[in-house]
N, C-alpha and C positions, 0 to 999 in steps of 0.2 A: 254936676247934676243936669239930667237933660230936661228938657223943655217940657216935655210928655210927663215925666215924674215930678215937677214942680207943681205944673197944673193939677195935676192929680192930688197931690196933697194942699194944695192952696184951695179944693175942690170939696176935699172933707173935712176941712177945716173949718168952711163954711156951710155944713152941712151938722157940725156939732155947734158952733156959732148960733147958729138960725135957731136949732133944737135949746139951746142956754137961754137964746135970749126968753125966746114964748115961756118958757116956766118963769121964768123971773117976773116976765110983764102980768104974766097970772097968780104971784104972789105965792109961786111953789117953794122948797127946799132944795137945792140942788142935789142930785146925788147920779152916781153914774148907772145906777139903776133905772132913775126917772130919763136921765138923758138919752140913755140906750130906748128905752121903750116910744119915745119924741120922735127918735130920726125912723121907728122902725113904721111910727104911723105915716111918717111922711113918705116911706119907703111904699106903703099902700096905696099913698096916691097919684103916684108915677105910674105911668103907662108901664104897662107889663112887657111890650116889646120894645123897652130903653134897657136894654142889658146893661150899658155905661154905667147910667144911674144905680141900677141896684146895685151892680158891683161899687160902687163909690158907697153906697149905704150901708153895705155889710161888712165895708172895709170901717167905717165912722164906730160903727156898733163895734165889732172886734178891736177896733182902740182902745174902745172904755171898757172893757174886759179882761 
């Protein structure tokens, strides 16, 4: 596996991570509905010209789908 594709999945990994942990420390239910809709508000808050990032956020989203 190359370098470029570890990081990339070591990348959404911590991007559905991040989105688990916030629901949990807010006493949420977990479901891959709530986590999908987590990473898409964090997707909001990235700068619009980080194309990387979206694409790693829409890759996190189409995981749990």
């Amino acid at each position: 596996m190359s370098h470029y594709v570890q990081g990339q999945n070591e990348d959404v990994l911590k991007i559905v991570g991040r989105a688990v942990l916030t629901l949990h420390l807010h006493g949420e239910t977990l479901s891959s509905d709530k986590v999908s809709s987590m990473i898409a508000c964090y997707a909001e808050e990235e700068p619009v010209n980080d194309d990387e990032h979206q694409r790693l956020y829409a890759l996190a989203i189409q995981m749990l789908s």
